[in-house]
HTML snippet that shows the backbone in 3Dmol.js (N, CA, C, O; Angstrom):
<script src="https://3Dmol.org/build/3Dmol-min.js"></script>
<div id="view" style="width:600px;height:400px;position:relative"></div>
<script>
const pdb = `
ATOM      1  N   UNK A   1       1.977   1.469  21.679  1.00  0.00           N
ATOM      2  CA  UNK A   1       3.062   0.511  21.655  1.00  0.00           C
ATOM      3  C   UNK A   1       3.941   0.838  20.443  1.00  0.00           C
ATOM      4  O   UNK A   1       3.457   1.353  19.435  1.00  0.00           O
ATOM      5  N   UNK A   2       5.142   0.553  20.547  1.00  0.00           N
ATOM      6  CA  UNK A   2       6.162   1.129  20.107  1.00  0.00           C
ATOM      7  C   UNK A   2       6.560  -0.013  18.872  1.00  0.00           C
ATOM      8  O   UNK A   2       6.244  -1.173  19.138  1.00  0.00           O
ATOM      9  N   UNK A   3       7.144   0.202  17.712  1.00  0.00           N
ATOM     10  CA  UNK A   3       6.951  -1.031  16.589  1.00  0.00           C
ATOM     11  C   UNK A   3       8.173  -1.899  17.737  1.00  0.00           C
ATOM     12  O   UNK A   3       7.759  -2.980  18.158  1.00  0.00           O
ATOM     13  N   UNK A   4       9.091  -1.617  18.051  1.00  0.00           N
ATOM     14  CA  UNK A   4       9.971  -2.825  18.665  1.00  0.00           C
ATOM     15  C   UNK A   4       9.788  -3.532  19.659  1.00  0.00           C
ATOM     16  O   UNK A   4      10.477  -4.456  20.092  1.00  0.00           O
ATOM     17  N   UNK A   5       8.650  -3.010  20.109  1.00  0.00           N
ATOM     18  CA  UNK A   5       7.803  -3.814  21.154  1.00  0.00           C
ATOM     19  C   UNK A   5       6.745  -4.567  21.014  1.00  0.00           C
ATOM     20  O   UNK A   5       6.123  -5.212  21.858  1.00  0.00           O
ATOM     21  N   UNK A   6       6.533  -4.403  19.536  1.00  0.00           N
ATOM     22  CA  UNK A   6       5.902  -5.228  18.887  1.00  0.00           C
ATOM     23  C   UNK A   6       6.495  -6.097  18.278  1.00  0.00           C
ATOM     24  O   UNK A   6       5.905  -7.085  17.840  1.00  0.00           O
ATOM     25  N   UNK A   7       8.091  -5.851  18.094  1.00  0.00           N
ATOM     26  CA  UNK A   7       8.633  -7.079  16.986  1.00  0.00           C
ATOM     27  C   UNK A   7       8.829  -8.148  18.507  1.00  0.00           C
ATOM     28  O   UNK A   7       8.438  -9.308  18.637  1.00  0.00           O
ATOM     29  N   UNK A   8       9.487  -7.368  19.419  1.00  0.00           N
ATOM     30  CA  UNK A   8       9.561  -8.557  20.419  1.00  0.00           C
ATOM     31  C   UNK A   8       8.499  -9.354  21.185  1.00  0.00           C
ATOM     32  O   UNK A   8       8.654 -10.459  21.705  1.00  0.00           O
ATOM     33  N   UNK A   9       7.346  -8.565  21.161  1.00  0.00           N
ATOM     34  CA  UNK A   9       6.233  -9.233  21.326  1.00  0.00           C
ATOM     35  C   UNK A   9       5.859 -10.604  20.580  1.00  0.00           C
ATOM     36  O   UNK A   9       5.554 -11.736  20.954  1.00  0.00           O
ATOM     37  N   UNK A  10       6.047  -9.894  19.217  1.00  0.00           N
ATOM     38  CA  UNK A  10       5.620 -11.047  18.201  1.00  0.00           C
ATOM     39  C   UNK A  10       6.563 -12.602  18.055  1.00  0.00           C
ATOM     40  O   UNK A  10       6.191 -13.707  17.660  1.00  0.00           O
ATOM     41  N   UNK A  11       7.759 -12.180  18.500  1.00  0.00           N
ATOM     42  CA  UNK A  11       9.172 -13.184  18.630  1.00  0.00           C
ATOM     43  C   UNK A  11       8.722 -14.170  19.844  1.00  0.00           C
ATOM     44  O   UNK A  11       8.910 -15.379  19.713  1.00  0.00           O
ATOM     45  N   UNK A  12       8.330 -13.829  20.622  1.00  0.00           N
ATOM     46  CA  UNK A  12       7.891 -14.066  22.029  1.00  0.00           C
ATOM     47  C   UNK A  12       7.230 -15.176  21.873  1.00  0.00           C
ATOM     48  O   UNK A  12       7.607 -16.341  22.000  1.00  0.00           O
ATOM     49  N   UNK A  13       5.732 -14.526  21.454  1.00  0.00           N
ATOM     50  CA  UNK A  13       4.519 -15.390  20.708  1.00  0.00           C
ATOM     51  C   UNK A  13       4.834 -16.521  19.924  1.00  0.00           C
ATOM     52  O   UNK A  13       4.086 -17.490  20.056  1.00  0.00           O
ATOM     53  N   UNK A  14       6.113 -16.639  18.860  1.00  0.00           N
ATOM     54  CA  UNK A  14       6.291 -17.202  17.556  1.00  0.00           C
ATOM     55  C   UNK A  14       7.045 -18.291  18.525  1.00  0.00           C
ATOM     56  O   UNK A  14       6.758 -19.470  18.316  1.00  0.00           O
ATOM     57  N   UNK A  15       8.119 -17.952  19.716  1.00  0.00           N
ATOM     58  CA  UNK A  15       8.933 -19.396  19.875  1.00  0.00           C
ATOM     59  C   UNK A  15       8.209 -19.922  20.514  1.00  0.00           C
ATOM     60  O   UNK A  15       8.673 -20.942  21.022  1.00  0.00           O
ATOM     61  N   UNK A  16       6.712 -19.590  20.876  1.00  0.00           N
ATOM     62  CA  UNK A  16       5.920 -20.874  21.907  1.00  0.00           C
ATOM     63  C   UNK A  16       4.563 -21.146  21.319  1.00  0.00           C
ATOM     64  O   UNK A  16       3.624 -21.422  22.066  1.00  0.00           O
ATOM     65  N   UNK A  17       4.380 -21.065  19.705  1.00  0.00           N
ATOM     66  CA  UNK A  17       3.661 -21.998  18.983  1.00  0.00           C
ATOM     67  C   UNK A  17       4.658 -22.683  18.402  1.00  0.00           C
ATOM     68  O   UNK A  17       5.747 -22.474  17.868  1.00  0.00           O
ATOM     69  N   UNK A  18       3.550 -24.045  18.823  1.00  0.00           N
ATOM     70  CA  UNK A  18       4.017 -25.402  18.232  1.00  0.00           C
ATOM     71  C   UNK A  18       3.264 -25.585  16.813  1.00  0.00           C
ATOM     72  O   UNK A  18       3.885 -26.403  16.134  1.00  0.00           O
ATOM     73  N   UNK A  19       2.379 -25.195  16.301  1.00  0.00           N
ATOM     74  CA  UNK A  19       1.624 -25.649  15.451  1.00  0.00           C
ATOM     75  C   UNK A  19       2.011 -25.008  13.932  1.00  0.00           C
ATOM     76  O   UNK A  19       1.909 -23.827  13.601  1.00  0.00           O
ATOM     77  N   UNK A  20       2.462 -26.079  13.152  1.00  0.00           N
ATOM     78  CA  UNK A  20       3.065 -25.862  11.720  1.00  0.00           C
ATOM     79  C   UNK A  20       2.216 -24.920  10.639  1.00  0.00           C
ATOM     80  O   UNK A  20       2.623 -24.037   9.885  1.00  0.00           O
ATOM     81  N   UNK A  21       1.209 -25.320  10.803  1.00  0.00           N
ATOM     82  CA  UNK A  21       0.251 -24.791  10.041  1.00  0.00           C
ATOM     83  C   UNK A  21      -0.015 -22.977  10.488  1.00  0.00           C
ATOM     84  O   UNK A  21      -0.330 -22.198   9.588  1.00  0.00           O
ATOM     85  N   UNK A  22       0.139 -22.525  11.803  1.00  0.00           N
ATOM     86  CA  UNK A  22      -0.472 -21.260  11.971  1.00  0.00           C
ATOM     87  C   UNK A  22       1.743 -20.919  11.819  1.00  0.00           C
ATOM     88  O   UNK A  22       1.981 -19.712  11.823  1.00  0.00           O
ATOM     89  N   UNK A  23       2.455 -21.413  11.760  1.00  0.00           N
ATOM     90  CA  UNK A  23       3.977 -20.551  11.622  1.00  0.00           C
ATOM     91  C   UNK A  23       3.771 -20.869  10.338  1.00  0.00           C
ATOM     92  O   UNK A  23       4.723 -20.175   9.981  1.00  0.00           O
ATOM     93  N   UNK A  24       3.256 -21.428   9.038  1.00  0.00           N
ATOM     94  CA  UNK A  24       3.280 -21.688   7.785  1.00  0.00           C
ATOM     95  C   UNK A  24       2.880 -20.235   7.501  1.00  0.00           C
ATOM     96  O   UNK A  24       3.632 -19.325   7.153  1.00  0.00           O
ATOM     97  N   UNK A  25       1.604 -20.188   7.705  1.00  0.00           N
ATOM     98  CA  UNK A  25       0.808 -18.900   8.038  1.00  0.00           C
ATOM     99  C   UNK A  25       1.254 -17.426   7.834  1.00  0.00           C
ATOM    100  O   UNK A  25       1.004 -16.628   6.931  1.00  0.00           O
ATOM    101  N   UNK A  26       2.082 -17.312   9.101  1.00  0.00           N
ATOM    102  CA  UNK A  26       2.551 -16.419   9.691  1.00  0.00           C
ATOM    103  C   UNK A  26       3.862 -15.992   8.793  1.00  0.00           C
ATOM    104  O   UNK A  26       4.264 -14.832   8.886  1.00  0.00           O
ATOM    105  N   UNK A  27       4.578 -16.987   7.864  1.00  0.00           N
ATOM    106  CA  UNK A  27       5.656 -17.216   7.445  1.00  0.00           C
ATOM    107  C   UNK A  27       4.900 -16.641   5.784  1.00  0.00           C
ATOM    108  O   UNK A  27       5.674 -15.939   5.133  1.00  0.00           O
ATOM    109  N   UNK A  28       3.977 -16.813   5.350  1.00  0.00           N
ATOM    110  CA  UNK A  28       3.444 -16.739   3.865  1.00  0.00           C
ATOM    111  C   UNK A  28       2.898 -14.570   4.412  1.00  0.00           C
ATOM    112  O   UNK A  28       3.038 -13.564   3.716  1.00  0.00           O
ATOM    113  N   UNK A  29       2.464 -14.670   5.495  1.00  0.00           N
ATOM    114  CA  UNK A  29       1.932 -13.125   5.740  1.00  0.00           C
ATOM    115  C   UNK A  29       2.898 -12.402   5.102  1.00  0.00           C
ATOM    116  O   UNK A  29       2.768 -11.818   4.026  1.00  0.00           O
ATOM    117  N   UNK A  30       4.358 -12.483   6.137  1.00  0.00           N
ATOM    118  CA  UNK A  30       5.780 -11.936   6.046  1.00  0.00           C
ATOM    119  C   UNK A  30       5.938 -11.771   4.946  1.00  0.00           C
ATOM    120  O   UNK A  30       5.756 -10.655   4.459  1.00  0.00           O
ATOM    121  N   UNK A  31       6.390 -13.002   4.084  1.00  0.00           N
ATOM    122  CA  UNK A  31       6.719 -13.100   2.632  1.00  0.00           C
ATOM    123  C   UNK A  31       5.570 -11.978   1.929  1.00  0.00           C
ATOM    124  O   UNK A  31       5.918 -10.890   1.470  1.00  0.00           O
ATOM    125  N   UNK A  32       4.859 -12.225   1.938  1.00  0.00           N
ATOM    126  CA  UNK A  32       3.684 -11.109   1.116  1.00  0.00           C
ATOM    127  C   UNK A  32       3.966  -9.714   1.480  1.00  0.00           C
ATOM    128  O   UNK A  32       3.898  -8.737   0.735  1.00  0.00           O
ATOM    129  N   UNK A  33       4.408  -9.756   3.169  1.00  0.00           N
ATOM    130  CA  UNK A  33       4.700  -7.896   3.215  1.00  0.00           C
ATOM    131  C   UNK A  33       5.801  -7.307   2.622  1.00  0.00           C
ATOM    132  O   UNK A  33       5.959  -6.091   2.518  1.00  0.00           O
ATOM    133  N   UNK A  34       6.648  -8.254   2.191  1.00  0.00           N
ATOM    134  CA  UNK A  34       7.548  -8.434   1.755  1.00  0.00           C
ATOM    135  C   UNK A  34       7.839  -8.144   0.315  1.00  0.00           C
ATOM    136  O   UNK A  34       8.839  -7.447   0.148  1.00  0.00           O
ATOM    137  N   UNK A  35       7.334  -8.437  -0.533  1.00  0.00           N
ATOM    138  CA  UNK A  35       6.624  -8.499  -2.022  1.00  0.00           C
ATOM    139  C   UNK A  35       6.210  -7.062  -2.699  1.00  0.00           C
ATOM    140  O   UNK A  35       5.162  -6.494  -2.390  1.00  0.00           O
ATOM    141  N   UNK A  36       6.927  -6.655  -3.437  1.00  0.00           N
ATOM    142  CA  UNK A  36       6.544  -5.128  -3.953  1.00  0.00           C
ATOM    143  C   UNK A  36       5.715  -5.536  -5.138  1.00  0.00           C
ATOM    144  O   UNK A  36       5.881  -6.347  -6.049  1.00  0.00           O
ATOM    145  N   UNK A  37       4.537  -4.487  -4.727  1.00  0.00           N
ATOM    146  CA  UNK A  37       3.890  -4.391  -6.108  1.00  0.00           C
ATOM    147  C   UNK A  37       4.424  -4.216  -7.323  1.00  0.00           C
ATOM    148  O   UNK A  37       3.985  -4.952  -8.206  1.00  0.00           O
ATOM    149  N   UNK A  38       5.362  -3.338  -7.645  1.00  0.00           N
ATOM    150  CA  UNK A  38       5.630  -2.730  -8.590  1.00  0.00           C
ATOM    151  C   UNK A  38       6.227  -4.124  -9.301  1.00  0.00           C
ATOM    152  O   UNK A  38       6.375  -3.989 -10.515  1.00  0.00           O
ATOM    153  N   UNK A  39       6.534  -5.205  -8.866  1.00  0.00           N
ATOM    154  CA  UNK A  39       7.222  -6.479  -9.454  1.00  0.00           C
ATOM    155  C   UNK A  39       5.839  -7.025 -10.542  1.00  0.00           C
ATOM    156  O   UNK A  39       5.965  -7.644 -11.599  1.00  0.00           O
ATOM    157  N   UNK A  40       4.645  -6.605  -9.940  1.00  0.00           N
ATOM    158  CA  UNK A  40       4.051  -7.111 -10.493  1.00  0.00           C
ATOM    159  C   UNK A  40       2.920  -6.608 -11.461  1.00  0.00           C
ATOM    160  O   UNK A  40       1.927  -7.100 -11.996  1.00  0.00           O
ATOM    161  N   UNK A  41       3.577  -5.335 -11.423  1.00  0.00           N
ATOM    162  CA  UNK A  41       2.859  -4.999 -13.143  1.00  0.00           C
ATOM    163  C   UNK A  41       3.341  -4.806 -14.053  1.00  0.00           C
ATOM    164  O   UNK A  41       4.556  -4.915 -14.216  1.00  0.00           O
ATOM    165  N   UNK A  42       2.394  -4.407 -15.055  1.00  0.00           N
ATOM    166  CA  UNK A  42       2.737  -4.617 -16.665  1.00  0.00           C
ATOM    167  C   UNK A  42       3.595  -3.558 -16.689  1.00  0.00           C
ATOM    168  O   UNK A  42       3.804  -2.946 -15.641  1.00  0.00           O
ATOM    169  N   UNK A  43       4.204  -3.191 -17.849  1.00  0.00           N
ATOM    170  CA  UNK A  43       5.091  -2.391 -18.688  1.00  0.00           C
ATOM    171  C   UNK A  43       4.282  -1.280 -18.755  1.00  0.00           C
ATOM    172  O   UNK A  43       4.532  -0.105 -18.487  1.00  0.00           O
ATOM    173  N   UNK A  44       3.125  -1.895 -19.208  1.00  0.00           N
ATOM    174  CA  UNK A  44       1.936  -0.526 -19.463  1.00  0.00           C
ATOM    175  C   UNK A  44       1.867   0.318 -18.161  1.00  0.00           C
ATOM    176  O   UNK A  44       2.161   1.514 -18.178  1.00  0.00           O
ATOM    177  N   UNK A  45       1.436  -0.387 -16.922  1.00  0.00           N
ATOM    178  CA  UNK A  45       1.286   0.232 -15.644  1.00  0.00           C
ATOM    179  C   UNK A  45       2.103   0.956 -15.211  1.00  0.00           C
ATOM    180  O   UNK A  45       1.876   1.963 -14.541  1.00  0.00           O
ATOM    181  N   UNK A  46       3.096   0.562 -15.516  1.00  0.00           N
ATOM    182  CA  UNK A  46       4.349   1.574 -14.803  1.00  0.00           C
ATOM    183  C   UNK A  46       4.453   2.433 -15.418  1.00  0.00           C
ATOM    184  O   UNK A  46       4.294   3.382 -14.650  1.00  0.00           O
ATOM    185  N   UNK A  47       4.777   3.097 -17.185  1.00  0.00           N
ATOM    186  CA  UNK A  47       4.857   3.523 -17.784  1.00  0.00           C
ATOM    187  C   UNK A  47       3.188   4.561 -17.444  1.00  0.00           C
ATOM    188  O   UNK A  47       3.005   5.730 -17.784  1.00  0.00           O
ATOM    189  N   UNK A  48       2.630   4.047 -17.022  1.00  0.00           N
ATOM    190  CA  UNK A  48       1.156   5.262 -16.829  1.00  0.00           C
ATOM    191  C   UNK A  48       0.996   5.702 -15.638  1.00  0.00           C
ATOM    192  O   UNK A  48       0.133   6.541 -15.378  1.00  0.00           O
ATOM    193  N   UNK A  49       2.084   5.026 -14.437  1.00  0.00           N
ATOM    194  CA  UNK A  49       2.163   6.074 -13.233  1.00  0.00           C
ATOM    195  C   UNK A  49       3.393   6.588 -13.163  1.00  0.00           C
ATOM    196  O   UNK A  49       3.775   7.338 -12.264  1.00  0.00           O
ATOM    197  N   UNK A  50       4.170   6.142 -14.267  1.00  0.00           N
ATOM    198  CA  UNK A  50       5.214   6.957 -14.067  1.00  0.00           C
ATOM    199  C   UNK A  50       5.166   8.306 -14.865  1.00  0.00           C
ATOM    200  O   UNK A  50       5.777   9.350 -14.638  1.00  0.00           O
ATOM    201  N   UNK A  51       4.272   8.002 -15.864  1.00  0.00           N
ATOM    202  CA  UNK A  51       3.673   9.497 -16.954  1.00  0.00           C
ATOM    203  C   UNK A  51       2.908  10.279 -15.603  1.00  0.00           C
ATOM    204  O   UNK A  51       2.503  11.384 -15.963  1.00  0.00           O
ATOM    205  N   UNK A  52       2.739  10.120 -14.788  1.00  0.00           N
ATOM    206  CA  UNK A  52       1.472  10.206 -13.847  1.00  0.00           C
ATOM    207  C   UNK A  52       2.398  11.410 -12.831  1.00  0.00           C
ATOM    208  O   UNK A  52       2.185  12.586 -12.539  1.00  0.00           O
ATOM    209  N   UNK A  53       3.623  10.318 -12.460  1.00  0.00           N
ATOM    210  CA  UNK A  53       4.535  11.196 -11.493  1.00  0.00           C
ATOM    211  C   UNK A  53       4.860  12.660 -12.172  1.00  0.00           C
ATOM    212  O   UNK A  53       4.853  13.733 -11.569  1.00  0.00           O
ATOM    213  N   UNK A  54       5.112  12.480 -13.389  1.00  0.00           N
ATOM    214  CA  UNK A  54       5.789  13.183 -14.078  1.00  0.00           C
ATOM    215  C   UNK A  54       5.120  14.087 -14.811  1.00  0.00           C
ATOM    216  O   UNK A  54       5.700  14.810 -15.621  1.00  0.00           O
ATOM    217  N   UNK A  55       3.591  14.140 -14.554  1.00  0.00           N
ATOM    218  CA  UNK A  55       2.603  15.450 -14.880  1.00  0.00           C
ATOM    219  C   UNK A  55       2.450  16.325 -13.401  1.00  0.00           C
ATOM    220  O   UNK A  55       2.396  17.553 -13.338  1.00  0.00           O
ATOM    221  N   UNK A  56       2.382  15.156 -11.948  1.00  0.00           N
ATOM    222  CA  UNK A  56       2.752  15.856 -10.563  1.00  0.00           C
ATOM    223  C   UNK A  56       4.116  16.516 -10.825  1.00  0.00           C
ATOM    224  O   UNK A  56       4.061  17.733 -11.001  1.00  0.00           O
ATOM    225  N   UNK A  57       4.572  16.301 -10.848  1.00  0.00           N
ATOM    226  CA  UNK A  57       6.127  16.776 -10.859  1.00  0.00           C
ATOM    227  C   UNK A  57       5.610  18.415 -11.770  1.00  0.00           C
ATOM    228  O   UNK A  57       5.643  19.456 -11.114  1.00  0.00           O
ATOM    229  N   UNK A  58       5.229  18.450 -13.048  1.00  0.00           N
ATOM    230  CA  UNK A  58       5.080  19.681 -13.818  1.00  0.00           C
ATOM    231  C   UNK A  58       3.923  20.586 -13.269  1.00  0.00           C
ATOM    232  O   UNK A  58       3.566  21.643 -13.788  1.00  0.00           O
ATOM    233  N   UNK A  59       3.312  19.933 -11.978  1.00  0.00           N
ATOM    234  CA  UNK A  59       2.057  21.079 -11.588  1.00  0.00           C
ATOM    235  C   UNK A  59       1.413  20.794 -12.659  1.00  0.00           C
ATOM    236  O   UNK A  59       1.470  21.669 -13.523  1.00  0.00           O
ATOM    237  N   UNK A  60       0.606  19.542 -12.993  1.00  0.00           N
ATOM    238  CA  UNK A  60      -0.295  19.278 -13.958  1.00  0.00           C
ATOM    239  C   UNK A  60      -1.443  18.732 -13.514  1.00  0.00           C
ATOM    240  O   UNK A  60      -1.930  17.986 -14.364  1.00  0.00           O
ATOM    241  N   UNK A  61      -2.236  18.829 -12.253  1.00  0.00           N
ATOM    242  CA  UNK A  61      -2.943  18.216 -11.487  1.00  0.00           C
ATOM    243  C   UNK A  61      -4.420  19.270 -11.556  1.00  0.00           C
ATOM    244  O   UNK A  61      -4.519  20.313 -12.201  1.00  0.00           O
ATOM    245  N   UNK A  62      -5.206  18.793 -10.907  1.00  0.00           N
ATOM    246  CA  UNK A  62      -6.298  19.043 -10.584  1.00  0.00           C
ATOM    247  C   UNK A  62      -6.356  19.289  -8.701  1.00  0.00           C
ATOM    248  O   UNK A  62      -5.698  18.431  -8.112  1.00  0.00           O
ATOM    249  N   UNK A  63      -6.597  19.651  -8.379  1.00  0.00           N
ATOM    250  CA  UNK A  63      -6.430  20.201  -6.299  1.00  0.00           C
ATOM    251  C   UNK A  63      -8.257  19.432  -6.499  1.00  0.00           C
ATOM    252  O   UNK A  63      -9.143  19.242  -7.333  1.00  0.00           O
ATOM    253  N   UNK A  64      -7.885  19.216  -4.956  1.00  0.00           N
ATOM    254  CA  UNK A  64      -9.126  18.711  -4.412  1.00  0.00           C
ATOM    255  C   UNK A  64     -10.521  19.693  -4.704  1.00  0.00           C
ATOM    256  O   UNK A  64     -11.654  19.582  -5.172  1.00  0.00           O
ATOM    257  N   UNK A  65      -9.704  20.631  -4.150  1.00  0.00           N
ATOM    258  CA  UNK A  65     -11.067  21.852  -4.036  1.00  0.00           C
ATOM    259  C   UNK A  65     -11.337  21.897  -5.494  1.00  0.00           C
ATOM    260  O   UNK A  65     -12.460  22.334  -5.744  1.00  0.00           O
ATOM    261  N   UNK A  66     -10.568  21.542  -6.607  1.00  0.00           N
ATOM    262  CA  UNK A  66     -11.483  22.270  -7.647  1.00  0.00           C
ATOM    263  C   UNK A  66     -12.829  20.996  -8.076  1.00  0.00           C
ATOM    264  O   UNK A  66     -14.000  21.101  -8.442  1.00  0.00           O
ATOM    265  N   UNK A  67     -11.942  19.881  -7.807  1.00  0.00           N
ATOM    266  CA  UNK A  67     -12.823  18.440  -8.203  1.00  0.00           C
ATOM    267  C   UNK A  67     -14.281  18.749  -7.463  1.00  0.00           C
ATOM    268  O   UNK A  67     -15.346  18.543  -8.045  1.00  0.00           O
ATOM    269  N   UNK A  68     -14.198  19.267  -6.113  1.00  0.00           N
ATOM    270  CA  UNK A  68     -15.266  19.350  -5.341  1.00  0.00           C
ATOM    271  C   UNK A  68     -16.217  20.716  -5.764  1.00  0.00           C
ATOM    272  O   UNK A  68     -17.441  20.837  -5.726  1.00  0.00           O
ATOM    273  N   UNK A  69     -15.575  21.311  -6.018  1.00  0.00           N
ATOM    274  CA  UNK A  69     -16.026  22.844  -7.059  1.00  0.00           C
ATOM    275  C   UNK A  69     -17.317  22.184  -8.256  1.00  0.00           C
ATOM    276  O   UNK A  69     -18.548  22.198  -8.267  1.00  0.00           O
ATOM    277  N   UNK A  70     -16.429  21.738  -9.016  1.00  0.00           N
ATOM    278  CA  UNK A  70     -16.653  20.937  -9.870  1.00  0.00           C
ATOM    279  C   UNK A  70     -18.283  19.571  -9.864  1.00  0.00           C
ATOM    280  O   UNK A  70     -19.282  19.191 -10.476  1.00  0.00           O
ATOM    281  N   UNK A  71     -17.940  19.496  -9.379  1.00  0.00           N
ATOM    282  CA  UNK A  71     -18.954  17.670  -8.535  1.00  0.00           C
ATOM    283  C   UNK A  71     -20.443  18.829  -8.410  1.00  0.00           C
ATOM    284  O   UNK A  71     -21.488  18.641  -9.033  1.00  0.00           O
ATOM    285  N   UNK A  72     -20.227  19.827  -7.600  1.00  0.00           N
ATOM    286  CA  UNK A  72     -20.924  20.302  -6.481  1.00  0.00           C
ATOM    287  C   UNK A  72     -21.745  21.152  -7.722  1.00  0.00           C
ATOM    288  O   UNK A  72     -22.941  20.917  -7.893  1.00  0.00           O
ATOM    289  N   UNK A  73     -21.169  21.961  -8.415  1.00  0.00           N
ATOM    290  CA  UNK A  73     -21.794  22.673  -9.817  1.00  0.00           C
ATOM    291  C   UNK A  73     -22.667  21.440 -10.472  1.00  0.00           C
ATOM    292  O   UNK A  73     -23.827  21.312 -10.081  1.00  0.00           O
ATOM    293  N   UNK A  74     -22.272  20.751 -11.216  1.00  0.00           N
ATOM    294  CA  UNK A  74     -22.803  19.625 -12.078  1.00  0.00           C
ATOM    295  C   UNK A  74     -23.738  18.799 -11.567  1.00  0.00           C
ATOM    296  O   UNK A  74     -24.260  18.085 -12.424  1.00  0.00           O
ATOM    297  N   UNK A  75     -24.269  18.597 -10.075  1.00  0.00           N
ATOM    298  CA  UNK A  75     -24.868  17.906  -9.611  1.00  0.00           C
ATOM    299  C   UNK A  75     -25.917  18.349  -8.755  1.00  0.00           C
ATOM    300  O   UNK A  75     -26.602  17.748  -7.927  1.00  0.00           O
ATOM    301  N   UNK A  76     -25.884  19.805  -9.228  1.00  0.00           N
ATOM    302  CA  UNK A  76     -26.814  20.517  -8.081  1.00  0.00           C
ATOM    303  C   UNK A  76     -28.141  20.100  -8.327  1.00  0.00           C
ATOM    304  O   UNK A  76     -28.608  19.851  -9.438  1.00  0.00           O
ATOM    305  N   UNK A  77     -28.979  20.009  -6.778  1.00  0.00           N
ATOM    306  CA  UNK A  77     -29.981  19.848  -7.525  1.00  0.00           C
ATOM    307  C   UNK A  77     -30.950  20.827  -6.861  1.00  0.00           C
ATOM    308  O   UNK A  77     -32.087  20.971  -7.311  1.00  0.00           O
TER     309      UNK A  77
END
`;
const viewer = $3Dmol.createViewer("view");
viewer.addModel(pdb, "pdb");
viewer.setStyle({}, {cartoon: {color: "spectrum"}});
viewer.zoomTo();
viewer.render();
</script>
C-alpha cells in the first residue's frame, strides 16, 4: 500500500470516529511525529554530533569490518 492510500485510508477512518478521547489520541501521535528531536537537546549534544558529522565528513571513522576485526581478535576464545 502506497503512503496516499494510507493518508486516505486514515481520513476515512478519522471522519467516522465519534469518540473524543481516541481523536485526542490520534491528534497528540501527529503532534509528536511532528516534533524534532534536535529541539530538544542540549548545546552539549548538538555540538558532539555535530563534531561527530564533521570527523565523517574528514574520513575519521572506524568501518564495520574493522570493529568486527577487532571484537573477534580480543575475544577469542
Amino acid at each position: 500500500m502506497d503512503i496516499q492510500s494510507i493518508k486516505i485510508e486514515l481520513v476515512q477512518r478519522l471522519l467516522e470516529i465519534d469518540q473524543e478521547k481516541v481523536l485526542q489520541r490520534v491528534k497528540e501521535v501527529i503532534e509528536e511525529a511532528e516534533d524534532d528531536f534536535w529541539d530538544d537537546l542540549s548545546v552539549q549534544d548538538k555540538a558532539a554530533i555535530d563534531e561527530g558529522l564533521a570527523q565523517l565528513d574528514r574520513g575519521e571513522f572506524v568501518s564495520e569490518e574493522e570493529v568486527k576485526k577487532e571484537w573477534e581478535n580480543r575475544f577469542k576464545q
